[in-house]
Structure formats: structure tokens, C-alpha cells
C-alpha positions in Angstrom: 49.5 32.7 38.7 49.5 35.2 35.6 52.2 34.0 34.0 50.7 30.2 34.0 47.4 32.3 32.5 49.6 33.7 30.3 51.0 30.5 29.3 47.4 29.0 28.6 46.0 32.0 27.2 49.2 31.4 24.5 48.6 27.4 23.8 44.8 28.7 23.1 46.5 30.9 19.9 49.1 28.3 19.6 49.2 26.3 16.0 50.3 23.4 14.5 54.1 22.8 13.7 54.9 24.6 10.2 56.7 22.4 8.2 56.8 24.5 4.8 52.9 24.9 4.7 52.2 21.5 5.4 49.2 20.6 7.9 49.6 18.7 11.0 45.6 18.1 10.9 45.4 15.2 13.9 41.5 14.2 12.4 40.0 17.7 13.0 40.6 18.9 9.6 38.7 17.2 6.0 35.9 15.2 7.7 32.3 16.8 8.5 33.6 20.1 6.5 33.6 18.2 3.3 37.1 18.7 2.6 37.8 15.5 1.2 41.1 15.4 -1.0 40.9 19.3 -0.8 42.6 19.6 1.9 45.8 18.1 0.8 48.5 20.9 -0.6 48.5 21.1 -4.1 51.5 22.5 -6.5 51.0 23.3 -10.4 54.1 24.8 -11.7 54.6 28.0 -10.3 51.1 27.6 -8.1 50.5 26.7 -4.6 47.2 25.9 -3.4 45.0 24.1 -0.4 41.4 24.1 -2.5 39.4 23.4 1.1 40.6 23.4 4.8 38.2 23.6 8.1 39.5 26.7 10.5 37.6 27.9 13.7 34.2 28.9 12.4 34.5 27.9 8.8 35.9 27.0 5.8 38.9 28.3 3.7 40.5 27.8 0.6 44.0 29.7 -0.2 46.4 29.5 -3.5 49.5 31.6 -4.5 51.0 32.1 -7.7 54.8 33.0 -8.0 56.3 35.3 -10.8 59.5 37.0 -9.5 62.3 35.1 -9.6 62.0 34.7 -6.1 58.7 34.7 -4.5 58.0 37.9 -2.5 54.6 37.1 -1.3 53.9 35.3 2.2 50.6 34.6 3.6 49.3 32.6 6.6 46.5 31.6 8.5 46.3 30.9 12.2 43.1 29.6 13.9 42.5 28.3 17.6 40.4 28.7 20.3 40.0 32.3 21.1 39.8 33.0 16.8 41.7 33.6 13.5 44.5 35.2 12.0 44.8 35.4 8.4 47.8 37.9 7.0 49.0 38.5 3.4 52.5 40.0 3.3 53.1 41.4 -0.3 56.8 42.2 -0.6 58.9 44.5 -2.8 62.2 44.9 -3.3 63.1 41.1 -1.9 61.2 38.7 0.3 63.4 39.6 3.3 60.5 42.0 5.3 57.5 39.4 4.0 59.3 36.5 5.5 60.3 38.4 8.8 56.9 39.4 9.0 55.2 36.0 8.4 57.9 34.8 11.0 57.2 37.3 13.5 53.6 39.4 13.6 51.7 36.7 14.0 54.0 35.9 17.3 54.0 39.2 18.9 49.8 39.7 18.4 49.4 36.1 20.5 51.7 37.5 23.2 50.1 40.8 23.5 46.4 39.3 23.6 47.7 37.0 26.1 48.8 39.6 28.5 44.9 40.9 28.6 43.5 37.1 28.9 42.9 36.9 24.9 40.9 39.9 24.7 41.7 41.4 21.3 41.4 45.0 20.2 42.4 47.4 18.0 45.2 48.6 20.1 46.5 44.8 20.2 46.8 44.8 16.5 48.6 48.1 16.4 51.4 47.0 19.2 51.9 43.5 17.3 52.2 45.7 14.2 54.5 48.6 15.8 57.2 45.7 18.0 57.5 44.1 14.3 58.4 47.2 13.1 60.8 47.6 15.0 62.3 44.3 15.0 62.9 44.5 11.3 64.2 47.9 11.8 66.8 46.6 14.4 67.7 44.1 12.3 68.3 46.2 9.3 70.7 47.8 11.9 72.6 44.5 12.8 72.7 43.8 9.4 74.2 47.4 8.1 77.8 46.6 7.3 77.5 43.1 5.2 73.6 43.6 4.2 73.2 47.5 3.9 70.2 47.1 1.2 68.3 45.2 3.7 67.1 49.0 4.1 65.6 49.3 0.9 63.3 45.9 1.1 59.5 46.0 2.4 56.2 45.0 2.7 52.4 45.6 2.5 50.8 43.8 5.5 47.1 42.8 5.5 45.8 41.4 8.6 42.3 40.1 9.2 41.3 38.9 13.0 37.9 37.1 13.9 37.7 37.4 17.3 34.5 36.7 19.2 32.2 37.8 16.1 34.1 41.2 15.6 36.0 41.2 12.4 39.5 43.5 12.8 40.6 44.9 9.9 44.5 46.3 9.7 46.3 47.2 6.4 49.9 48.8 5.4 49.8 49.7 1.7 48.0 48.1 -1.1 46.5 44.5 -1.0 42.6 44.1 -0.1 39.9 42.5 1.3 36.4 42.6 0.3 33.4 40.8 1.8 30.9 39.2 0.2 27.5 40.3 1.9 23.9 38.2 1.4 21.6 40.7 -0.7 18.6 40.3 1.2 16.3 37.0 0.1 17.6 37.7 -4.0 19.9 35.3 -3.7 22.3 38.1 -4.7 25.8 39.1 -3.7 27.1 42.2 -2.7 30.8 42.9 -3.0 32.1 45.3 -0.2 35.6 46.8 0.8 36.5 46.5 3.9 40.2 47.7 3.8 41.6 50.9 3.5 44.6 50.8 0.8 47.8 53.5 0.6 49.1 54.0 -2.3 50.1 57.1 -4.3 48.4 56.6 -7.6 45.0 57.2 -5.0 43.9 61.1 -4.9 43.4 60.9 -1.3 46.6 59.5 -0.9 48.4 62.2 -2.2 47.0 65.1 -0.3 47.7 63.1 2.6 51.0 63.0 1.8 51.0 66.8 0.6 49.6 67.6 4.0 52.2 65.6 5.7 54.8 67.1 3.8 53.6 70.9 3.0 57.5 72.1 2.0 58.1 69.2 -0.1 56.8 70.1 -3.5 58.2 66.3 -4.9 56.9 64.3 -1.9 54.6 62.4 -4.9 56.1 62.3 -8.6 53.9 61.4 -11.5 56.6 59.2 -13.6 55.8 57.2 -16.5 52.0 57.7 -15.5 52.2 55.8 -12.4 52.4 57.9 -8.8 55.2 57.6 -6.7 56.1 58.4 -3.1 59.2 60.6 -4.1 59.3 58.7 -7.1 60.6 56.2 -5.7 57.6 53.8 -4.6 53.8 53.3 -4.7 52.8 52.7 -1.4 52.6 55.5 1.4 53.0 52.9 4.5 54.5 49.7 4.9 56.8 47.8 7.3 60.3 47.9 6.5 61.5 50.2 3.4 63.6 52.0 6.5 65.8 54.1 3.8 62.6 56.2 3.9 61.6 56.1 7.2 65.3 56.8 9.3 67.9 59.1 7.8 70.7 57.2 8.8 69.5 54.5 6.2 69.1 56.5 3.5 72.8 56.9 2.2 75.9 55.2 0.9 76.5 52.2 0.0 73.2 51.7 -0.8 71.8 51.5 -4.4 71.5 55.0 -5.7 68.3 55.4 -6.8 67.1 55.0 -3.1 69.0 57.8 -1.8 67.4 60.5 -1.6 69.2 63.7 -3.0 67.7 66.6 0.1 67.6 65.5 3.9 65.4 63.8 5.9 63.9 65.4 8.7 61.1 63.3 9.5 60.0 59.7 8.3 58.2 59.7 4.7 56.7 56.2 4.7 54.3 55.2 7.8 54.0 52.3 9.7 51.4 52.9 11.3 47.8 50.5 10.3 44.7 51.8 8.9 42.4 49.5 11.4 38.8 49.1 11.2 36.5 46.8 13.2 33.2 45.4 11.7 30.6 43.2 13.4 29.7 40.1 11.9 25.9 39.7 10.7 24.6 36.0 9.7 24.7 37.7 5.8 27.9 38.2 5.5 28.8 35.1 3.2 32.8 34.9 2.6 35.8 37.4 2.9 38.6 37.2 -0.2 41.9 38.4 1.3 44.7 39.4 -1.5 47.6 40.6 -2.6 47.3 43.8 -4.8 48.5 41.2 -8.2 45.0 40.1 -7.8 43.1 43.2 -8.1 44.8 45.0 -10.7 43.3 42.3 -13.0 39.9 41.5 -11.3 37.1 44.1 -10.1 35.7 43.3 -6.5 32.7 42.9 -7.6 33.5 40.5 -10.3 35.8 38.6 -7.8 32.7 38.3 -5.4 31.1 37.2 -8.1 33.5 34.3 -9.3 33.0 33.0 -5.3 29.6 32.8 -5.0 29.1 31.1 -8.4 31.0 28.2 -7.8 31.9 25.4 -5.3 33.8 26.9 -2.3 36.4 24.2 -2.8 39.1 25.9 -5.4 37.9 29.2 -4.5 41.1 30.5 -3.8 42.8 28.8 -7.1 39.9 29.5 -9.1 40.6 33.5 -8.4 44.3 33.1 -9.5 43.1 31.6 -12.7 40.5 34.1 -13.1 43.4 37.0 -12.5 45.9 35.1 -15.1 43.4 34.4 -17.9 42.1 38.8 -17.8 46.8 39.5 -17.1 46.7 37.4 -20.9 44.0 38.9 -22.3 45.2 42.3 -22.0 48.4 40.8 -23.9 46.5 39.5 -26.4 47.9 36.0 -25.9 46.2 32.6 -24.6 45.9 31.6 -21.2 47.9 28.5 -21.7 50.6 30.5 -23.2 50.7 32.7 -20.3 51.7 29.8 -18.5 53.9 28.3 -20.2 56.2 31.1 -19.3 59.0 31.3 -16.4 59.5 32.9 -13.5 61.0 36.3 -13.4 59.6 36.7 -16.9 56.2 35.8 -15.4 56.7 39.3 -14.3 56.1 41.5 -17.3 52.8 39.9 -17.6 51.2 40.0 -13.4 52.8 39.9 -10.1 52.9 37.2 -7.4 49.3 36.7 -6.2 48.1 35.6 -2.7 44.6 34.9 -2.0 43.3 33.5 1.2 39.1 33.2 1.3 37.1 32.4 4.3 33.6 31.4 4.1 30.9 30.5 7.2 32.5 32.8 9.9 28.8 33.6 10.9 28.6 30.1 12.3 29.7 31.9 15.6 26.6 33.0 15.7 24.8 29.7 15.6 26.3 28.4 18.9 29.4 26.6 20.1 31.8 24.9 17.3 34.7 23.0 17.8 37.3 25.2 17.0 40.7 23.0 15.3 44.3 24.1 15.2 44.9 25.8 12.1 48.5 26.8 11.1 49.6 27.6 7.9 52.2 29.5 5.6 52.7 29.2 1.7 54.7 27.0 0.7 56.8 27.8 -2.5 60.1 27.5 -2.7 62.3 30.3 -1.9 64.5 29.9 -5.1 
């Protein structure tokens, strides 16, 4: 009898067929929400975008812009009966951890809330989090002798759960997500943080990491006026990026300026969420999740801002734009210049940007809704 409740508890999380990003919507998607031709994937160069799509309680509108040479930014969004998953995996040092993690979290949280009939709680967020971990971890290990510099590749990992009007908040390193809160009957719009970030170039970061590590007077290293976790990389937690977590990792043949040149005696990157839980009020308007490109060009305030001004359809795209045109401004060059230019050179001028925005999730509150399937992944080549 519990595994059959197990089984249904699953189909209630279960999504949709991937099929690169593509949506298999069977009616329920586009129709009373006013999606229209928004909800058909969109591609513009080097951007990826749904400008309108009906999940659970809601609406959403996502986009992603690539500029590595190979996109290290995945991003999904996963919405059924018993709520919604949205996760923004922002990558570094390959897309390896980003696509095991888009492959895989998402996974392990439906089987663990299943095991406690779809109740969700912190603690199931951590456990989906930790068996991820240490998946990628044992597959660094399988992969040691032909693929040693799996090691060094990671990723930040922002999760955002709905779940029976409790918003769960859980973050590994840098990217954000800020709601967008009613300002009594103004008409205003507040912008407010609801993730904890951890990087190094953060004061409370570092003492954390000076606490953590009192003998190690080079645990953060200010070079080229950016902080660095042993100079060597921003963010203080992550999944993957084992070469600094497990000693064994942290030696030949990988690249050099990983290896560290003391021993390790104890793990220096975390893997362990920052998680906070926040009750949903009928003001609480629209939540932007994003990859850490996105903020280093706009404010959140100014990003609440863009949102609330303008149509929810684009939302998501509009944001990227918004980032892109401030990235060429500060080079003193035109916005259609900007994107004019490649891949990998994209680089120099902003990072590959996720965004994922969710509007109406206080229509739990209003009474039953018809919750449809949701399941979707970005869908840029891997090239």
C-alpha cells in the first residue's frame, strides 16, 4: 500500500516529457491565462525565451541569454498538483555540474516529498540538495582517470518551492530572488530579497569563512580587487567544485591553478543551503528568480520596477534586455552593437543570464485552481 502511495504521490510532481524545453501543453496551457502566442518558445540569436506560460497558481515568463562559448546556465520549472519548483543553476568552470543538477535535484526532491505523502519542508529541500551532492561527487570519482577536471566544475543552485502557500527559499552561492510586494493601496512596489547569497566579495562572508578557517590567514584573497575563496573562486558554497571540498581531488593531473599548494584537512567550499521559508500574503505581486549576470547590471529595486511597469508577457526577456543595454552602457557602446557580438566574446561584456518570474501565486489563496503540468528546461544549444 505505501509504495502505490508513493507511486501517486510521484505522478502528482510528475511533468511533462522534456524534449529540449519544449512544452507538451495538452490545452491546459495559453487559453484563459492570456497566453496567446506567448507561450510558444522563442529564440533570438544567442536568446531563449517563453514571454507567458500558465503554471499551478499563476503565470510565468522565463528567458536566457548565452555568452560563453558554451552555455553554463540551466534553469527549469516544474509545476503539478501538490506545487512548484523553479531552479536556476549558474555554472562555472563548464556546464557539467549545472546540467547534472537540472537532470537530477529536481528528481531526488519529488522522491523524498513522496516518501512523507507530498508534505514539503525544509529538511526535504536539504536531503534533495545533499543526495545531489553526492551524486556529482561520485561521479567525479567514476570519472577520475579519463575526466580528472570534472573536479574543478560547479554550480550555484537557487531553488524556489510553492508548496501549499509557503514559499521555500534554498540557495548555494550567488544568483537571487527578490519579490515584488504590493505597497499598501499606493499602487507602489516594493522590491525585497528573499535569498541569502555566498560569495566572498560580501563582508559577512568573509568572517564566516575566517571563522571557519581561524589558522588559515589566505582562506579569502583580495586579487585584482575582486574577493576570492583562496583566490581561487567567488562563491563560498556550491555543489560540485569537489577539488575544494575532498582532498583527494585536489592534486595532479588537474590544472594547476586549482591545486592548492598546503593540505586540506577539512572541506573549504559548503554544500550545504541557506533555506528560508516565507508565507505568502495576497500582496505579494511577482518573484524574479536569476542568475547573478543579471544583478551585477540591474538593482532589485529597479528590476522590480521594470516588472510592475509593464505587461507580464516578456517579463522575463524584457529583464535580459534591460541587463544588456546597462552591460553596454558601461562600455560606452550601443545596445545593438552589444549584440551584434559572439559568443565567448559575449563574455567580456556580461555573463549568461537566467531569469525565471512568477506572478499570481497568491491565487492559492482565492480557492481551488486547476493546477496544469508544467515542465520545462532552457533550451540553448549545448555548443
Amino acid at each position: 500500500m505505501l509504495r502505490g502511495l508513493m507511486n501517486l504521490l510521484s505522478l502528482c510532481w510528475k511533468p511533462f516529457g522534456h524534449e529540449k524545453g519544449n512544452q507538451k501543453t495538452n490545452g491546459v496551457l495559453g487559453g484563459d491565462g492570456g497566453s496567446g502566442d506567448g507561450s510558444k518558445e522563442g529564440k533570438d540569436g544567442l536568446l531563449w525565451y517563453r514571454d507567458i506560460l500558465r503554471y499551478g497558481s499563476g503565470d510565468f515568463s522565463m528567458a536566457v541569454i548565452q555568452a560563453n562559448q558554451v552555455l553554463e546556465d540551466q534553469s527549469q520549472i516544474e509545476s503539478g498538483q501538490y506545487g512548484t519548483f523553479v531552479g536556476i543553476y549558474d555554472g562555472h568552470g563548464g556546464p557539467e555540474t549545472a546540467r547534472y543538477v537540472c537532470d537530477h535535484l529536481f528528481k531526488h526532491f519529488r522522491a523524498i516529498a513522496a516518501e512523507s505523502q507530498g508534505v514539503v519542508t525544509s529538511e526535504t529541500i536539504q536531503r534533495a540538495f545533499r543526495q545531489t551532492e553526492e551524486g556529482f561527487t561520485a561521479l567525479v570519482s567514476e570519472s577520475w582517470s579519463t575526466r580528472p577536471n570534472m573536479a574543478t566544475v560547479g554550480t550555484c543552485c537557487l531553488v524556489g518551492v510553492i508548496h501549499q502557500q509557503t514559499l521555500f527559499i534554498a540557495n548555494l552561492g550567488d544568483s537571487r530572488v527578490v519579490l515584488g510586494k504590493k505597497v499598501g493601496n499606493t499602487g507602489g512596489m516594493a522590491a525585497m530579497q528573499l535569498s541569502t547569497e555566498h560569495n566572498a566579495n560580501m563582508a559577512a562572508i568573509r568572517q564566516e569563512l575566517k571563522e571557519l578557517h581561524p589558522h588559515d590567514p589566505q582562506i579569502v584573497v583580495l586579487k585584482h580587487g575582486v574577493w576570492r575563496v583562496k583566490g581561487i573562486i567567488q562563491v563560498s558554497r556550491s555543489i560540485g567544485d569537489v577539488y575544494m571540498k575532498h582532498a583527494r581531488y585536489n592534486r595532479e593531473p588537474i590544472n594547476g591553478k586549482f591545486r592548492l599548494p598546503e593540505p586540506m584537512h577539512m572541506p573549504i567550499l559548503s554544500a550545504i543551503p541557506t533555506i528560508i521559508s516565507h508565507a505568502l500574503q495576497p500582496n505579494d505581486s511577482f518573484l524574479i528568480f536569476a542568475s547573478d549576470g543579471l544583478w551585477e547590471h540591474l538593482s532589485n529595486e529597479k528590476a522590480v520596477d521594470i516588472v510592475h511597469n509593464h505587461p507580464r508577457a516578456g517579463s522575463a526577456k524584457r529583464l535580459v534586455k534591460a541587463a544588456l543595454q546597462e552591460a553596454a552602457r558601461k562600455r560606452e557602446m550601443r545596445y545593438s552593437d552589444l549584440r551584434k557580438i559572439d559568443k565567448k566574446v559575449r563574455r567580456h561584456f556580461h555573463d549568461d543570464i537566467t531569469v525565471i518570474v512568477l506572478f499570481n501565486h497568491d491565487l492559492i489563496s482565492r480557492g481551488s485552481v486547476q493546477d496544469p503540468l508544467v515542465s520545462i528546461r532552457s533550451a540553448l544549444e549545448h555548443r
